[in-house]
N, CA, C and O atoms as a GROMACS GRO file, in nm:
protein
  584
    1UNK      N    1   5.567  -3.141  -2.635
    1UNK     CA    2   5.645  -3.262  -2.650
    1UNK      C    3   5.654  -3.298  -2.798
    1UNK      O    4   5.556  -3.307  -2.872
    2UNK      N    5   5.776  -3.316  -2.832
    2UNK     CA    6   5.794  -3.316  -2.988
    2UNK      C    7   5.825  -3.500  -2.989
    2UNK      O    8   5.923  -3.548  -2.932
    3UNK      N    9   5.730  -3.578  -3.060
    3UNK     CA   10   5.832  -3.745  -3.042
    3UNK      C   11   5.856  -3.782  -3.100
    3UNK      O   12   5.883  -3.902  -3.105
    4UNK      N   13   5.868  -3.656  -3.237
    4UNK     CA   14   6.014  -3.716  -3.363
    4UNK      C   15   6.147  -3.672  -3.288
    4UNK      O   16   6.253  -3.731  -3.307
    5UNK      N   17   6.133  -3.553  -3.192
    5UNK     CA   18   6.269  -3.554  -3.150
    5UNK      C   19   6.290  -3.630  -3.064
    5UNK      O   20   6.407  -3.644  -3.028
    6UNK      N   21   6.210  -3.688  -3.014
    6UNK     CA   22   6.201  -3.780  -2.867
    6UNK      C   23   6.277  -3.958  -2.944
    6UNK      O   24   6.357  -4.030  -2.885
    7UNK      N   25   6.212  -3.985  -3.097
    7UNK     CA   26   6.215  -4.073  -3.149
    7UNK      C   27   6.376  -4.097  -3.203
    7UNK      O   28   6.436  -4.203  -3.192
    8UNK      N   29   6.428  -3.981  -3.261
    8UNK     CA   30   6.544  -3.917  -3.252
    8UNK      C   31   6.666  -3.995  -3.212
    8UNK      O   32   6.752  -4.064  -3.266
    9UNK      N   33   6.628  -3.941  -3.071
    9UNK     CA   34   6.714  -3.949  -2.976
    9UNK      C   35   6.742  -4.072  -2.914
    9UNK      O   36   6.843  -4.093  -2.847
   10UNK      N   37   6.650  -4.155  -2.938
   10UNK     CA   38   6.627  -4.317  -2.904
   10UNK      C   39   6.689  -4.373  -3.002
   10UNK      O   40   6.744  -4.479  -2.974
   11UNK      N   41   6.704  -4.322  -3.152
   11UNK     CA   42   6.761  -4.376  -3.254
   11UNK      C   43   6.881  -4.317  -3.243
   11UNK      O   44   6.942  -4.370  -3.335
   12UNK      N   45   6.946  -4.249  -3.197
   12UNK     CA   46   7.114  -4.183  -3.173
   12UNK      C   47   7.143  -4.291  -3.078
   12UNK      O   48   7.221  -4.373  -3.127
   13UNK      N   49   7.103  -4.323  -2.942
   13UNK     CA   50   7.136  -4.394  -2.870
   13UNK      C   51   7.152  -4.504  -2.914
   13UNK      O   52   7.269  -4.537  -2.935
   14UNK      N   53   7.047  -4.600  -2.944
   14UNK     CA   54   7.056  -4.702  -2.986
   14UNK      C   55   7.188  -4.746  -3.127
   14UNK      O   56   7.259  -4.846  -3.125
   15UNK      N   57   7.189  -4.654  -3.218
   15UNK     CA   58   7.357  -4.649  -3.301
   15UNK      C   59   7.446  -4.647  -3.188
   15UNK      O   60   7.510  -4.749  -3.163
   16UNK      N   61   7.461  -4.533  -3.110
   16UNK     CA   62   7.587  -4.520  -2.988
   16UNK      C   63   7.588  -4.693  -2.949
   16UNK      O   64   7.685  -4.761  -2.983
   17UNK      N   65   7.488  -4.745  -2.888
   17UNK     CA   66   7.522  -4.879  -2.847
   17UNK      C   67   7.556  -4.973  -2.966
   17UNK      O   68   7.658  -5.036  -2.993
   18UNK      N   69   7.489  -4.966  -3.002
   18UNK     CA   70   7.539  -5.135  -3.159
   18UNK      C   71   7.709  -5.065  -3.187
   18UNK      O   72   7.820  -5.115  -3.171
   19UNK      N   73   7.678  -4.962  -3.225
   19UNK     CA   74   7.877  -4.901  -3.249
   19UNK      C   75   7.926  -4.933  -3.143
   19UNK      O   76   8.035  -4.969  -3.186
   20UNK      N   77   7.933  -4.952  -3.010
   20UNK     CA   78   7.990  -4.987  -2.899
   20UNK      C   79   8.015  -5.118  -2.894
   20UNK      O   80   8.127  -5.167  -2.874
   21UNK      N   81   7.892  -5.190  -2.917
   21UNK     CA   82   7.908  -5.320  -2.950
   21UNK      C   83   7.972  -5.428  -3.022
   21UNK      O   84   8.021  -5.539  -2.999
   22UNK      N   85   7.953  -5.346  -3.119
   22UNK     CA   86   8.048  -5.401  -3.228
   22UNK      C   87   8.187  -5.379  -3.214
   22UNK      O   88   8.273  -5.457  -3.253
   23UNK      N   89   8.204  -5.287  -3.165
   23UNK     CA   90   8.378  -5.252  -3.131
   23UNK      C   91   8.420  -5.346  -3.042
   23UNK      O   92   8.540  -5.372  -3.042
   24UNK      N   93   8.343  -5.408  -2.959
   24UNK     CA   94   8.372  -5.508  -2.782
   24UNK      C   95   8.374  -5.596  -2.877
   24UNK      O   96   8.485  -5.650  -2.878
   25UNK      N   97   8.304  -5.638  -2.960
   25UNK     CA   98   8.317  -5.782  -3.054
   25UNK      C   99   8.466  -5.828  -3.087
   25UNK      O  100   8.549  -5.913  -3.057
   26UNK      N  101   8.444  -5.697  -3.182
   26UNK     CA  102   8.569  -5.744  -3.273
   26UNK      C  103   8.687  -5.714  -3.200
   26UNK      O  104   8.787  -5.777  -3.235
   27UNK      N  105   8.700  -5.615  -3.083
   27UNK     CA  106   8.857  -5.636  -2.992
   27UNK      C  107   8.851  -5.761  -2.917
   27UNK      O  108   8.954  -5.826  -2.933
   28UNK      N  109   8.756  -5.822  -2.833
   28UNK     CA  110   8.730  -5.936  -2.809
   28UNK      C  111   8.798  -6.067  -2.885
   28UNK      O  112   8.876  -6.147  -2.834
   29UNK      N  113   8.746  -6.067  -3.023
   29UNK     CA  114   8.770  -6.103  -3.094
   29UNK      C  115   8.914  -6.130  -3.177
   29UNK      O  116   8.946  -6.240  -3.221
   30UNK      N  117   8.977  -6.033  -3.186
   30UNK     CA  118   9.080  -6.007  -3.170
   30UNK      C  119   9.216  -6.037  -3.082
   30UNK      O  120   9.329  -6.055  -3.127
   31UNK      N  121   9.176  -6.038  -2.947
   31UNK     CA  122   9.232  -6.047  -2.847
   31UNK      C  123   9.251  -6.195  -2.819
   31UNK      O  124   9.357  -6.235  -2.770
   32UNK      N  125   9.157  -6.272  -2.848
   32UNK     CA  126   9.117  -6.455  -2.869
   32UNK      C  127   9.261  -6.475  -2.946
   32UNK      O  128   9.371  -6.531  -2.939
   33UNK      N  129   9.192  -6.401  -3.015
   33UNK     CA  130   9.319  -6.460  -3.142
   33UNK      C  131   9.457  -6.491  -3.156
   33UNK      O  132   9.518  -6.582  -3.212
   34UNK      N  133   9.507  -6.342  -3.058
   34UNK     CA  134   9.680  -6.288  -3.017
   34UNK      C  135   9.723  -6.421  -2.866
   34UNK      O  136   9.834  -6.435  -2.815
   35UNK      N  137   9.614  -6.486  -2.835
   35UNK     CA  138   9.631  -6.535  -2.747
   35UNK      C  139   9.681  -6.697  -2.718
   35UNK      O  140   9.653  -6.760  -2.616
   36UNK      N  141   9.763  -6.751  -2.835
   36UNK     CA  142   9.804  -6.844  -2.848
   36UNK      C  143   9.910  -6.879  -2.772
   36UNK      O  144  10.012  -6.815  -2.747
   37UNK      N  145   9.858  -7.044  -2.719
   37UNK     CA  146   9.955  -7.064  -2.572
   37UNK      C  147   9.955  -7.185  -2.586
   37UNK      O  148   9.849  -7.243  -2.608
   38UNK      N  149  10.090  -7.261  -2.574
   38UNK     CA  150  10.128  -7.376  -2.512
   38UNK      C  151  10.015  -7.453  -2.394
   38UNK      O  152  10.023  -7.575  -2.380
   39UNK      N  153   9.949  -7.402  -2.343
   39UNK     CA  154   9.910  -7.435  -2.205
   39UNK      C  155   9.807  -7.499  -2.159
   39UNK      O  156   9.751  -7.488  -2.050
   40UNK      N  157   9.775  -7.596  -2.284
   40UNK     CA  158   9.647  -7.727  -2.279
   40UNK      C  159   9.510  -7.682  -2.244
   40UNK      O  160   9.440  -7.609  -2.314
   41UNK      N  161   9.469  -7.746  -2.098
   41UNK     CA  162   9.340  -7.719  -2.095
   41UNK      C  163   9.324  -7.593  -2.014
   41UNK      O  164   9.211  -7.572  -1.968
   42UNK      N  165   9.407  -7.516  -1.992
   42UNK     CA  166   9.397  -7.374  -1.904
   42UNK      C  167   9.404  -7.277  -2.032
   42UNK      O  168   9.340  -7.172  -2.023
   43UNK      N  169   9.477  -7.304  -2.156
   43UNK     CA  170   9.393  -7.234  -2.280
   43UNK      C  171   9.299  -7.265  -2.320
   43UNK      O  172   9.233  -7.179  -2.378
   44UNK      N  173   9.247  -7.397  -2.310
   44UNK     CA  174   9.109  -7.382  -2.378
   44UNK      C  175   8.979  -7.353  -2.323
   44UNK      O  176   8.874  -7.351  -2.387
   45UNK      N  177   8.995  -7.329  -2.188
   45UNK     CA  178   8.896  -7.313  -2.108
   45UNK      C  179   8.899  -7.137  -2.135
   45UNK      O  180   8.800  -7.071  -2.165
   46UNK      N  181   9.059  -7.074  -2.113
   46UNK     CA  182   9.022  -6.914  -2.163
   46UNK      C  183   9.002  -6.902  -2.313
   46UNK      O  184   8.982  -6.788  -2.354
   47UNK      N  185   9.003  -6.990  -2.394
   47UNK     CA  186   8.916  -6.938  -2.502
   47UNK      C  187   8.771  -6.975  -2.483
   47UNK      O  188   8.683  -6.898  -2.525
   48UNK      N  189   8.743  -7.079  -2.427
   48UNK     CA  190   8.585  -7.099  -2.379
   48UNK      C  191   8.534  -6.988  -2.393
   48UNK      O  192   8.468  -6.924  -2.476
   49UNK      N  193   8.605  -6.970  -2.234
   49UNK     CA  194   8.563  -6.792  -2.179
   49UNK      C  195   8.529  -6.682  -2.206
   49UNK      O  196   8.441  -6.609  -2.161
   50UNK      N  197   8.656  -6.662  -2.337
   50UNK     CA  198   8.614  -6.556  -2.442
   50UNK      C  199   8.514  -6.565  -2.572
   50UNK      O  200   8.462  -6.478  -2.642
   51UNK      N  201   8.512  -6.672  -2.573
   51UNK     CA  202   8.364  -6.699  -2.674
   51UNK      C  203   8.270  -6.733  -2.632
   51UNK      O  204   8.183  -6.750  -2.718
   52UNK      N  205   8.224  -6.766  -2.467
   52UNK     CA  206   8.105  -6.731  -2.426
   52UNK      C  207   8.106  -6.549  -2.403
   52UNK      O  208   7.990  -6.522  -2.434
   53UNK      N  209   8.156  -6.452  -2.376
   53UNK     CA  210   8.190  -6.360  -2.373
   53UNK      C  211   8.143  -6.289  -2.528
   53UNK      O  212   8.070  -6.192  -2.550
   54UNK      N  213   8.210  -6.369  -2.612
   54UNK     CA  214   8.177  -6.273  -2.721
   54UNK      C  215   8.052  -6.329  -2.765
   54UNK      O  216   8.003  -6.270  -2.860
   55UNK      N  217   7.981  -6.440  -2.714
   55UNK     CA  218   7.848  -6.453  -2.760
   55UNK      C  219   7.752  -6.407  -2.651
   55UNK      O  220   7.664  -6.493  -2.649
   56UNK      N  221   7.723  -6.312  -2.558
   56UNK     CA  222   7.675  -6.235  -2.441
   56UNK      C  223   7.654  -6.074  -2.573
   56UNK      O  224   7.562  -6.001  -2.610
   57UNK      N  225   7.782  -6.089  -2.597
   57UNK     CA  226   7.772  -5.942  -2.654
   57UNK      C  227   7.699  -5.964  -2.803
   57UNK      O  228   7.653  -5.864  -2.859
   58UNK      N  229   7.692  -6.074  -2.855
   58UNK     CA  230   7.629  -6.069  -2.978
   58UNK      C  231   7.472  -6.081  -2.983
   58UNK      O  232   7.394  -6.030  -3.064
   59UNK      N  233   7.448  -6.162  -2.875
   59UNK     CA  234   7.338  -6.168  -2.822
   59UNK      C  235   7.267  -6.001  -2.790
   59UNK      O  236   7.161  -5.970  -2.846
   60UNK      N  237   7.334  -5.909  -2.703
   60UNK     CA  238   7.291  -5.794  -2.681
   60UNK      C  239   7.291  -5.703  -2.824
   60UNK      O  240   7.201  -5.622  -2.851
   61UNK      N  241   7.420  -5.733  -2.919
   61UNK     CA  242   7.398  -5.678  -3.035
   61UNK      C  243   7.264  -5.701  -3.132
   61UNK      O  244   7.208  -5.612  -3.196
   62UNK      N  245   7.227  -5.825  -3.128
   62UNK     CA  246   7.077  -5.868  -3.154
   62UNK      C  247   6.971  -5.798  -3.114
   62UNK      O  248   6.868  -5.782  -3.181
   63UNK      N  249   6.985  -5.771  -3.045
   63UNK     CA  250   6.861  -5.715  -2.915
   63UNK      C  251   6.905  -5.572  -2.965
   63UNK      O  252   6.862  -5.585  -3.080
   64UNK      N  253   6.962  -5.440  -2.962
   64UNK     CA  254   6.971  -5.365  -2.971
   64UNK      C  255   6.955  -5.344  -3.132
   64UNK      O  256   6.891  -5.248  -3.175
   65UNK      N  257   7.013  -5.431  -3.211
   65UNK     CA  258   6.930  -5.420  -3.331
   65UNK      C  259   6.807  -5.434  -3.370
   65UNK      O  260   6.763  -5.365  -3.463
   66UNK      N  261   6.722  -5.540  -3.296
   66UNK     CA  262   6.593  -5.541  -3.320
   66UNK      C  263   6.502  -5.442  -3.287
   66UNK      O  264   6.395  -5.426  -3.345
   67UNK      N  265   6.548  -5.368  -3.184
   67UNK     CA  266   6.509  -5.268  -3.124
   67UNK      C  267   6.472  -5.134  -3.207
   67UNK      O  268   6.367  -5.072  -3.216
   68UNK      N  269   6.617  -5.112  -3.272
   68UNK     CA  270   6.635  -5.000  -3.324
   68UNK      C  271   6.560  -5.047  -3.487
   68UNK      O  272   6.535  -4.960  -3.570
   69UNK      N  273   6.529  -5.200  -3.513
   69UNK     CA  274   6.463  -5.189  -3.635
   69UNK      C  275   6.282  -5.148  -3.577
   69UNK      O  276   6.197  -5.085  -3.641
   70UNK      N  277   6.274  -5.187  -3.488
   70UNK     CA  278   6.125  -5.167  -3.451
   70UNK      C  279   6.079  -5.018  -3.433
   70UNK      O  280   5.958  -4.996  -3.437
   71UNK      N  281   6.159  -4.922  -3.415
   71UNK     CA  282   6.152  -4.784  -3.462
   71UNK      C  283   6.080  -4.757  -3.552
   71UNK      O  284   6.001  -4.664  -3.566
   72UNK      N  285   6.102  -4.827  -3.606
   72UNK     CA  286   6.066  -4.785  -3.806
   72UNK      C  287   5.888  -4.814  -3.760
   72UNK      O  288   5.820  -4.717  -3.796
   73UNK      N  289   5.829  -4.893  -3.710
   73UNK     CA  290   5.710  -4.913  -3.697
   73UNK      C  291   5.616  -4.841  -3.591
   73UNK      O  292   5.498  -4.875  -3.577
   74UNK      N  293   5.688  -4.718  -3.500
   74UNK     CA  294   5.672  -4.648  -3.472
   74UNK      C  295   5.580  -4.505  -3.508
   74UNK      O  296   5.645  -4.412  -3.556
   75UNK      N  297   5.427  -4.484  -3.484
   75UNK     CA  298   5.351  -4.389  -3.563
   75UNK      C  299   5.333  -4.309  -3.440
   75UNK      O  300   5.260  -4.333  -3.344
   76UNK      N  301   5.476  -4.129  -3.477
   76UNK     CA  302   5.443  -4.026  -3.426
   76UNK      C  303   5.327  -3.912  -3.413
   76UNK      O  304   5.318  -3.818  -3.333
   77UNK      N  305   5.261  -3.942  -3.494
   77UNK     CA  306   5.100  -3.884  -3.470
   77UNK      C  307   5.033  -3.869  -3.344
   77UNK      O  308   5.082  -3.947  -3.262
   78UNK      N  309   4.937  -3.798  -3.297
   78UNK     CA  310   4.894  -3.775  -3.206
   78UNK      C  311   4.787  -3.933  -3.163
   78UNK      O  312   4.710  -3.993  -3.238
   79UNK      N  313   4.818  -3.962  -3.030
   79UNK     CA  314   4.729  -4.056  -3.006
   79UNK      C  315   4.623  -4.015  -2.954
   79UNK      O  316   4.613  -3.896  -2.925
   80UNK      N  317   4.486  -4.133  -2.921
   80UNK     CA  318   4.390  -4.079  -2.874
   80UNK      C  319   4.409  -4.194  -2.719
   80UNK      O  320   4.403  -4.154  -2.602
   81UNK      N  321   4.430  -4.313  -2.756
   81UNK     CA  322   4.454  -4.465  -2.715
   81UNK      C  323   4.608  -4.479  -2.684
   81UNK      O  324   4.689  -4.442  -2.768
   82UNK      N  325   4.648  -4.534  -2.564
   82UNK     CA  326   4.739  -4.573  -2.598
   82UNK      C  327   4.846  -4.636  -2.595
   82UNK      O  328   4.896  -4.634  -2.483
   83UNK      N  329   4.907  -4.698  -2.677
   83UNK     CA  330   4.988  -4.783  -2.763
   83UNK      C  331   5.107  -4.753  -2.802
   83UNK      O  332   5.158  -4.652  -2.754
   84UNK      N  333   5.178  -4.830  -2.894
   84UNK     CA  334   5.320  -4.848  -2.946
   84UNK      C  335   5.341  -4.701  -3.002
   84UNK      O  336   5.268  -4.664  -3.094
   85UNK      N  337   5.461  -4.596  -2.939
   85UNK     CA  338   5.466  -4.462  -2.970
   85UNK      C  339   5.432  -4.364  -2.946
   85UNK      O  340   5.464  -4.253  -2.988
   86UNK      N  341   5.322  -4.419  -2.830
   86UNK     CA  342   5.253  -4.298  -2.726
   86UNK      C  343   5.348  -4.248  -2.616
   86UNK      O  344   5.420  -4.308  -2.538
   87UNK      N  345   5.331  -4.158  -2.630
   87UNK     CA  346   5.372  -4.059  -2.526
   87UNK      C  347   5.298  -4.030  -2.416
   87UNK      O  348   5.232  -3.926  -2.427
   88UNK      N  349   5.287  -4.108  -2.280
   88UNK     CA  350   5.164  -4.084  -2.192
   88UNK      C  351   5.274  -4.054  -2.068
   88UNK      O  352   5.388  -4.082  -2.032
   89UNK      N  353   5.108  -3.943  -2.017
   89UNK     CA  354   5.225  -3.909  -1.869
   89UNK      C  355   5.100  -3.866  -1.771
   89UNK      O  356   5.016  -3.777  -1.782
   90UNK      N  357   5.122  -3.968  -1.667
   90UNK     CA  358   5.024  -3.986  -1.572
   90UNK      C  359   5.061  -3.874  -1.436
   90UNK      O  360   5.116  -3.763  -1.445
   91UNK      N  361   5.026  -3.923  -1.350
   91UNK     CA  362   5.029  -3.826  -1.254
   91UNK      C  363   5.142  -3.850  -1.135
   91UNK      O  364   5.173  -3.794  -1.030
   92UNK      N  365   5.206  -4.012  -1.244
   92UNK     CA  366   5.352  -4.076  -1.150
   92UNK      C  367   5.451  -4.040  -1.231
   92UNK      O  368   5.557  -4.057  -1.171
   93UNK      N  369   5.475  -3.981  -1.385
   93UNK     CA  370   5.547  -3.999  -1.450
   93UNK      C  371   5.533  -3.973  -1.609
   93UNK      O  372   5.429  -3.990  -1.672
   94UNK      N  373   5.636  -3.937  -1.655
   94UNK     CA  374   5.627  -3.974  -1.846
   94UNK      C  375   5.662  -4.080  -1.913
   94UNK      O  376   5.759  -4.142  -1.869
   95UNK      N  377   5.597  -4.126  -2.030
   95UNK     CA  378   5.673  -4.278  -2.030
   95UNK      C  379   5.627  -4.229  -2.202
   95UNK      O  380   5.527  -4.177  -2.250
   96UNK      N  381   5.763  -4.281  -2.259
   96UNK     CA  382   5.752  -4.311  -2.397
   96UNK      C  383   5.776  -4.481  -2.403
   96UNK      O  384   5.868  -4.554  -2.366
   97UNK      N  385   5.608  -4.511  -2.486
   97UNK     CA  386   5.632  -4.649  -2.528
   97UNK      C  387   5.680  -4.688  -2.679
   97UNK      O  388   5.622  -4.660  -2.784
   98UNK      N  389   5.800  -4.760  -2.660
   98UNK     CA  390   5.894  -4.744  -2.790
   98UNK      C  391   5.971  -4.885  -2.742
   98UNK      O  392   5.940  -5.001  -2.771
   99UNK      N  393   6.061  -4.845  -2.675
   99UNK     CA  394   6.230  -4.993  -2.652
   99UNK      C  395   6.260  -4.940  -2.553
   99UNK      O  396   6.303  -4.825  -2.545
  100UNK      N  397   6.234  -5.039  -2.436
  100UNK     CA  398   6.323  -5.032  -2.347
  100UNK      C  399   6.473  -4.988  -2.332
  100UNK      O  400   6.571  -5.059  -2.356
  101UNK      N  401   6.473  -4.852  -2.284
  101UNK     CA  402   6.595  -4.792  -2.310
  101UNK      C  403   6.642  -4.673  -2.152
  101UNK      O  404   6.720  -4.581  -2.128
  102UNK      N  405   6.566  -4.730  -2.101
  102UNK     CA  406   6.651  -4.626  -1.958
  102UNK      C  407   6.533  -4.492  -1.935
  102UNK      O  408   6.415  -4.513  -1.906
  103UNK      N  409   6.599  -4.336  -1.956
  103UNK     CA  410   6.491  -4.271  -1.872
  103UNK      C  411   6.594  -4.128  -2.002
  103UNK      O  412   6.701  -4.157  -2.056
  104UNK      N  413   6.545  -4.033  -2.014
  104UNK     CA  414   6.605  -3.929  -2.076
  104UNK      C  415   6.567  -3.803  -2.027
  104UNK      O  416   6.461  -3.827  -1.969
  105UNK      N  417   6.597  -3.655  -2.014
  105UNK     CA  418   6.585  -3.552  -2.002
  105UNK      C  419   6.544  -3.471  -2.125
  105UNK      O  420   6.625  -3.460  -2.217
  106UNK      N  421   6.444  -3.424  -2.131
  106UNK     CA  422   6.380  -3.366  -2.209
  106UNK      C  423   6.294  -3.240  -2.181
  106UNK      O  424   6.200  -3.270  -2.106
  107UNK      N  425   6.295  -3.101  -2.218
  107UNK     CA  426   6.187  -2.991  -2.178
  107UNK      C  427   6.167  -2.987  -2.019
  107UNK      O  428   6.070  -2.937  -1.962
  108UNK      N  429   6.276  -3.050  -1.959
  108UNK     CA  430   6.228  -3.015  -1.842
  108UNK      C  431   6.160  -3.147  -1.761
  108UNK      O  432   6.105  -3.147  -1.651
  109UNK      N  433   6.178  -3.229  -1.830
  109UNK     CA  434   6.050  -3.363  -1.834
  109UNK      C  435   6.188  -3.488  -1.782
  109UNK      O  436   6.309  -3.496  -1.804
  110UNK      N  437   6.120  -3.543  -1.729
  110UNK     CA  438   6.187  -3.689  -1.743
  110UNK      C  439   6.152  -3.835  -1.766
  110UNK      O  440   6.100  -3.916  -1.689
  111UNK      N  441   6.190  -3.847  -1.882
  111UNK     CA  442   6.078  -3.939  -1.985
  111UNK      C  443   6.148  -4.074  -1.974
  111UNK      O  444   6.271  -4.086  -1.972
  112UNK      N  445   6.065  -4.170  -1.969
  112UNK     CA  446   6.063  -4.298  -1.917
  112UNK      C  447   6.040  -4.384  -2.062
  112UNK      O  448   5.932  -4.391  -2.122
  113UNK      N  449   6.182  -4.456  -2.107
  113UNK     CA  450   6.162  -4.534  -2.269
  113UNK      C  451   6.121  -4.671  -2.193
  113UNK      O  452   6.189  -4.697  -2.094
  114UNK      N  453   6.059  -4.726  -2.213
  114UNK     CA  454   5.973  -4.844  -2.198
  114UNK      C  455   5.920  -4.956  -2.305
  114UNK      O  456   5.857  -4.912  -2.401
  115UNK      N  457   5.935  -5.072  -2.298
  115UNK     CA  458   5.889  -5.137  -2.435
  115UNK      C  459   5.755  -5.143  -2.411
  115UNK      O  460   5.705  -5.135  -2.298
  116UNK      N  461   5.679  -5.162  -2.540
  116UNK     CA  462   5.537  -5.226  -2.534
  116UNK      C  463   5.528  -5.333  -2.462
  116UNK      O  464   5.411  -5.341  -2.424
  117UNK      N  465   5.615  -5.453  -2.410
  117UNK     CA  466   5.612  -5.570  -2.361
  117UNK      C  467   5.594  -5.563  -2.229
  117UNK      O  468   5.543  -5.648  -2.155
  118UNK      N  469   5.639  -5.456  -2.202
  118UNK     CA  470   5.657  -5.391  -2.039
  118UNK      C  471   5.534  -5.432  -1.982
  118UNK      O  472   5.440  -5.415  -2.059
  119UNK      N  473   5.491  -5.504  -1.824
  119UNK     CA  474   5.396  -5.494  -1.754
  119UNK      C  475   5.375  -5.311  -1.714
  119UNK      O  476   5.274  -5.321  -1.645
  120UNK      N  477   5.404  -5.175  -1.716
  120UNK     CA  478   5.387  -5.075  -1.723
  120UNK      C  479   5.330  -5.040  -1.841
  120UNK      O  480   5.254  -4.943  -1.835
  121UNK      N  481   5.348  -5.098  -1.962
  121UNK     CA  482   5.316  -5.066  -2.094
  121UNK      C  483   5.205  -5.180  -2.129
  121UNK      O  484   5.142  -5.155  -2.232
  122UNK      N  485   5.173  -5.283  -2.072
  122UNK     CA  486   5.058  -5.355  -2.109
  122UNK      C  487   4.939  -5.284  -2.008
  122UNK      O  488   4.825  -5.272  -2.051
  123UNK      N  489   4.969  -5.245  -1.892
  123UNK     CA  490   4.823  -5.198  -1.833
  123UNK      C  491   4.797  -5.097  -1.871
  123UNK      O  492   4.681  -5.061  -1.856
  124UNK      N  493   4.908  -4.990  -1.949
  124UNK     CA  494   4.820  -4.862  -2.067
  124UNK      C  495   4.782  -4.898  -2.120
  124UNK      O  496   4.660  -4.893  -2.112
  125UNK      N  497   4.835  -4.962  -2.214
  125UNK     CA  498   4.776  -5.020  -2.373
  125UNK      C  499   4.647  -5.012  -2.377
  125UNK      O  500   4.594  -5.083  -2.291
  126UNK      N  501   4.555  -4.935  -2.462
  126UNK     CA  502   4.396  -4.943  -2.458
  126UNK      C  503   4.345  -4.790  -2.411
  126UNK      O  504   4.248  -4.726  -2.451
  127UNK      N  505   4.461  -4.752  -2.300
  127UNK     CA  506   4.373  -4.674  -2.206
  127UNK      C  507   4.351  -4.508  -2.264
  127UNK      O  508   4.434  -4.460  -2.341
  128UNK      N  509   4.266  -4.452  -2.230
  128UNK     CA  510   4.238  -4.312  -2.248
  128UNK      C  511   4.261  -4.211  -2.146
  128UNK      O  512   4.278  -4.242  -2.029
  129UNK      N  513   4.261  -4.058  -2.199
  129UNK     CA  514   4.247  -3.985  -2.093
  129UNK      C  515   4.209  -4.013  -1.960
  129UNK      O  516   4.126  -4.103  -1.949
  130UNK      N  517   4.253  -3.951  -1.840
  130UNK     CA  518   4.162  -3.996  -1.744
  130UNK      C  519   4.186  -4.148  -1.693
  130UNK      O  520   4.233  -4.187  -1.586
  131UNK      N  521   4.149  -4.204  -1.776
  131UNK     CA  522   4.121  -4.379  -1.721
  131UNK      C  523   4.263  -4.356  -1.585
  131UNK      O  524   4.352  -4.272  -1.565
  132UNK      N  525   4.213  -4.488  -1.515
  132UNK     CA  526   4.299  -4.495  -1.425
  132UNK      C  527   4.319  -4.710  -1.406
  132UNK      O  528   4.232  -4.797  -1.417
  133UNK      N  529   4.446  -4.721  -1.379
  133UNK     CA  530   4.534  -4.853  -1.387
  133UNK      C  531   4.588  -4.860  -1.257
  133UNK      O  532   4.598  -4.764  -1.180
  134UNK      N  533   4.622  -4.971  -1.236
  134UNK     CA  534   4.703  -5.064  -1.097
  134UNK      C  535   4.786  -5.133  -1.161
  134UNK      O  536   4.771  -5.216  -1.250
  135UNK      N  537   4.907  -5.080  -1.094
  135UNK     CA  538   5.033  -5.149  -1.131
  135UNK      C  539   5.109  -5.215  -1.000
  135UNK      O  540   5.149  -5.131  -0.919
  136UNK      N  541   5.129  -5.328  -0.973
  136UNK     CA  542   5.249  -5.321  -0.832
  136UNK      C  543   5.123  -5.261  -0.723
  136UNK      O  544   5.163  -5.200  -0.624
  137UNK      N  545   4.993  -5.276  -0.739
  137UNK     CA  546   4.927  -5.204  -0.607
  137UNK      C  547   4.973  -5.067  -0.587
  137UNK      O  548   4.987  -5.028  -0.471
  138UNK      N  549   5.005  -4.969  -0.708
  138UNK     CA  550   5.026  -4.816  -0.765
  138UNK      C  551   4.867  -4.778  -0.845
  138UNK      O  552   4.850  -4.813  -0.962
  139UNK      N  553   4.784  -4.721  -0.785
  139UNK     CA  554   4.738  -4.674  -0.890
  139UNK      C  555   4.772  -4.551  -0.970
  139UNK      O  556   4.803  -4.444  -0.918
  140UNK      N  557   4.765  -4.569  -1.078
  140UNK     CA  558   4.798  -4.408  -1.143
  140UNK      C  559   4.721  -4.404  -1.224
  140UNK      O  560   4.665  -4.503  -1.269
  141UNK      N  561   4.690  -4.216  -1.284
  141UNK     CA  562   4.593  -4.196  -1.377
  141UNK      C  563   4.647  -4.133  -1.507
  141UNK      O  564   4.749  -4.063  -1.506
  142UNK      N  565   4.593  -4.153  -1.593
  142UNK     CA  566   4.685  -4.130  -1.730
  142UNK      C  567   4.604  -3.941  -1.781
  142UNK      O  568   4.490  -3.930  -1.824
  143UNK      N  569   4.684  -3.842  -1.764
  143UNK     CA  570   4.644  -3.690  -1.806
  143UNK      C  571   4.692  -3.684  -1.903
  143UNK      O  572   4.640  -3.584  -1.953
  144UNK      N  573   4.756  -3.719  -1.968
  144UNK     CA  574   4.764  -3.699  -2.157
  144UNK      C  575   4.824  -3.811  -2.201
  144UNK      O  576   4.892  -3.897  -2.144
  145UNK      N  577   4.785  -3.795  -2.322
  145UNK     CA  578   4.841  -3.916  -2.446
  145UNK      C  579   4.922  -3.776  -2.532
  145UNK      O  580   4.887  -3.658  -2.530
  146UNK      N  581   5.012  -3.826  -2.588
  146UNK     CA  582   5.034  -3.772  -2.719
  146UNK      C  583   5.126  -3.872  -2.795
  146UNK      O  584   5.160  -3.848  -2.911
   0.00000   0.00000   0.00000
């Protein structure tokens, strides 16, 4: 398991989204604009609309930026413990703890992006080889860190 390429790939994604984002903004945005109408309070309620709309997406643009800045604090080194950047994979699963980001295909593997904030990612936190956790009335046991 390589989790600079793993780290990578979380940082490609995360650009793919904010570039996505930003594009919904500003056509959004845009679109507000071209939309000038005679038509009292049935326009101003669809511009409401579209600027609660474009503040949903700025909001998620936030979030996907913070995300992708918290990368940077990310230490790919081998763990012993583990924590923010570990790579642990129990006997339910692989889970990279990094940003909540969905699930990826990797070596054959199917790796689980997870934030540190995660109730899945707070009952690792700490844990070692071996040790074993209850999640949801799941127990699982953690067979490697990296």
């Amino acid at each position: 398991m390589n989790k600079s390429e793993i780290l990578k790939i979380i940082h490609d994604k995360l650009s793919e989204k904010i570039g996505h984002l930003e594009h919904l903004i500003a056509e959004t945005r845009a679109a507000n604009n071209e939309t000038k109408s005679s038509m009292g309070d049935k326009y101003e309620t669809s511009r409401e609309m579209v600027q609660q709309e474009i503040n949903n997406l700025q909001i998620q643009l936030n979030e996907n930026l913070r995300a992708k800045n918290s990368l940077k604090l990310i230490n790919t080194n081998l763990h012993q413990t583990v924590g923010l950047g570990s790579l642990v994979e129990t006997d339910k699963g692989m889970f990279y703890i990094a940003v909540s980001l969905g699930s990826l295909e990797t070596d054959h593997h199917k790796i689980f992006l997870i934030s540190p904030e995660s109730p899945l990612a707070q009952a690792m936190t700490g844990k070692v080889n071996k040790d074993v956790f209850v999640i949801n009335a799941v127990k699982q046991t953690i067979k490697n860190i990296w």
